[in-house]
C-alpha positions in Angstrom: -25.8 127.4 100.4 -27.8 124.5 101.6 -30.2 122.5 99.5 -33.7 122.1 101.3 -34.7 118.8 101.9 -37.2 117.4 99.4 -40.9 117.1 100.3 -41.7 113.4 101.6 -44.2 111.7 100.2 -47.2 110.6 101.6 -47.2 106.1 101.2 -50.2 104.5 100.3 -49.7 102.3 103.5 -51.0 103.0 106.5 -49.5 103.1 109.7 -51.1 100.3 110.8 -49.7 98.2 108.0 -46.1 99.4 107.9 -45.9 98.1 111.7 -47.4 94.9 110.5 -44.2 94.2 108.7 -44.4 93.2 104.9 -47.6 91.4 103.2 -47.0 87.7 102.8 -47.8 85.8 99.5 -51.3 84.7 98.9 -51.5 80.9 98.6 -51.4 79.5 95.4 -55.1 78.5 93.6 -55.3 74.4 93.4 -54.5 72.5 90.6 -57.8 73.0 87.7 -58.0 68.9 88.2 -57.8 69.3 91.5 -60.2 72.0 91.6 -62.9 70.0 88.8 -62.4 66.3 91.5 -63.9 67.9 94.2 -66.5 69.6 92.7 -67.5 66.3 90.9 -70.0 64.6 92.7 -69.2 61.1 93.5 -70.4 58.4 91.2 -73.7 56.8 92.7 -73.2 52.5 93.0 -76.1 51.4 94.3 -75.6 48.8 96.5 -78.2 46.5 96.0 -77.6 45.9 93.0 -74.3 44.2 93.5 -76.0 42.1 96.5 -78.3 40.4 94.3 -76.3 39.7 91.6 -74.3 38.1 93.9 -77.0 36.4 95.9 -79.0 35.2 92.6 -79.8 36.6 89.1 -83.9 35.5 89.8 -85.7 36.5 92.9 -89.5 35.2 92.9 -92.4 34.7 95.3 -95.9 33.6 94.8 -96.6 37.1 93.3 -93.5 39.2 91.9 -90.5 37.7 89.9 -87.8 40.1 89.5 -85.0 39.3 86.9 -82.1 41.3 87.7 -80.1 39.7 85.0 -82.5 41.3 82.1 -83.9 43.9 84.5 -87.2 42.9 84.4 -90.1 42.8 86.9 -93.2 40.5 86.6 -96.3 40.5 88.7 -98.9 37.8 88.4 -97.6 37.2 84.9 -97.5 41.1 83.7 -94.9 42.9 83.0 -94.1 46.1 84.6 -92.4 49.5 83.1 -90.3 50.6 85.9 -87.6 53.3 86.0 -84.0 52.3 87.4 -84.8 53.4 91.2 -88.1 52.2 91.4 -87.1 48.6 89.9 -83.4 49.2 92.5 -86.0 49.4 95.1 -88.5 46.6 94.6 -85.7 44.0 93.8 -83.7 44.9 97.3 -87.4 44.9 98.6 -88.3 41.5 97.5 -85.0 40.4 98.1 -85.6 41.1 102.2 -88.9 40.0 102.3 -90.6 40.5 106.6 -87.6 42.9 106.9 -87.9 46.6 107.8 -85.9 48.9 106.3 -85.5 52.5 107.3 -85.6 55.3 104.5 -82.1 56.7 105.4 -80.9 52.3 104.7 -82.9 52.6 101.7 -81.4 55.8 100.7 -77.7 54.4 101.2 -78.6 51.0 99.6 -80.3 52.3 97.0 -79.5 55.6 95.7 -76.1 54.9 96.6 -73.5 57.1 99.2 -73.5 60.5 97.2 -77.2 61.1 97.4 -78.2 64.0 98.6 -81.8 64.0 99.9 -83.7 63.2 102.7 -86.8 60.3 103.6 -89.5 61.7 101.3 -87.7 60.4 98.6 -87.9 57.2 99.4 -91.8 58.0 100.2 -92.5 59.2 97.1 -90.8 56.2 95.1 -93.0 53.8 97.3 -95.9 55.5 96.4 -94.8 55.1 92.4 -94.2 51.7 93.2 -97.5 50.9 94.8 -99.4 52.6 91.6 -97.8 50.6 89.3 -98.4 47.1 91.0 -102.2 47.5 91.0 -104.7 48.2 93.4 -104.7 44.4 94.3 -101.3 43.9 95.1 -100.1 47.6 96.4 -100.5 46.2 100.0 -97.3 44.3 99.8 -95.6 46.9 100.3 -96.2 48.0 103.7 -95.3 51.1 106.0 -94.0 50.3 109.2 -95.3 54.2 111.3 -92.0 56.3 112.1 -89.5 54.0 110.3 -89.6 52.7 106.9 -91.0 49.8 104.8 -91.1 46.2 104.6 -92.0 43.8 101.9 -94.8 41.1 102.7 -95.3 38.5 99.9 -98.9 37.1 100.0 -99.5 34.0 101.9 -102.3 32.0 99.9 -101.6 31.4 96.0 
């Protein structure tokens, strides 16, 4: 007496797959340091700083003397409250005086490399600065249309 062959089972892979041949290994996940380094953004320098601490540790002019050495910013003999960017800004400002920077220069000088943002920025930040100098002296900080700013120091005392 014969024995009947057993029923074959049905494989949960399709045809498709079986002729793909077997199913390779999936990579292996990075390293968690690995992984947490490039998700960290990038540490912003700002460059200016390190030029004018180079350069000189007191830039003045007939109206603004900046003091990069105690961080301090004086217009015609007042002192004025300025947040890091803004005060970043008006030192590498008064630092170029007749030069015209472009916002995206401004962006890299200033905010450093790993800033992520585009030219308004830089707009609105003027703008902050203008306020706090006073109506009298906002006008030394000029726009120059389409590109960027300059720094103007007054010519009469």
């Amino acid at each position: 007496m014969a024995v009947p062959p057993a029923p074959r089972l049905r494989s949960c892979v399709s045809p498709r797959e079986e002729r793909a041949g077997p199913l390779k290994p999936l990579p292996r996940p990075p390293r968690p340091s690995a992984r947490a380094h490039d998700v960290r953004p990038a540490p912003r320098r700002p460059l200016a700083r390190k030029e004018l601490t180079m350069a000189s540790a007191l830039l003045t002019d007939p109206l603004i003397s900046v003091d990069t050495a105690c961080r301090t910013v004086h217009v015609a003999g007042r002192q004025l409250d300025l947040t890091y960017l803004e005060f970043e800004l008006l030192a590498h400002l008064v630092g170029h005086p007749h030069r015209v920077h472009t916002r995206d220069t401004l962006v890299h000088t200033v905010w450093g490399y790993g800033h992520v943002g585009d030219g308004r920025t830089v707009d609105v930040h003027v703008a902050r600065l203008r306020r706090k100098l006073g109506a009298e002296h906002r006008d030394t900080i000029r726009t120059v249309r389409r590109v960027g700013y300059k720094y103007t120091p007054p010519t009469g005392s």
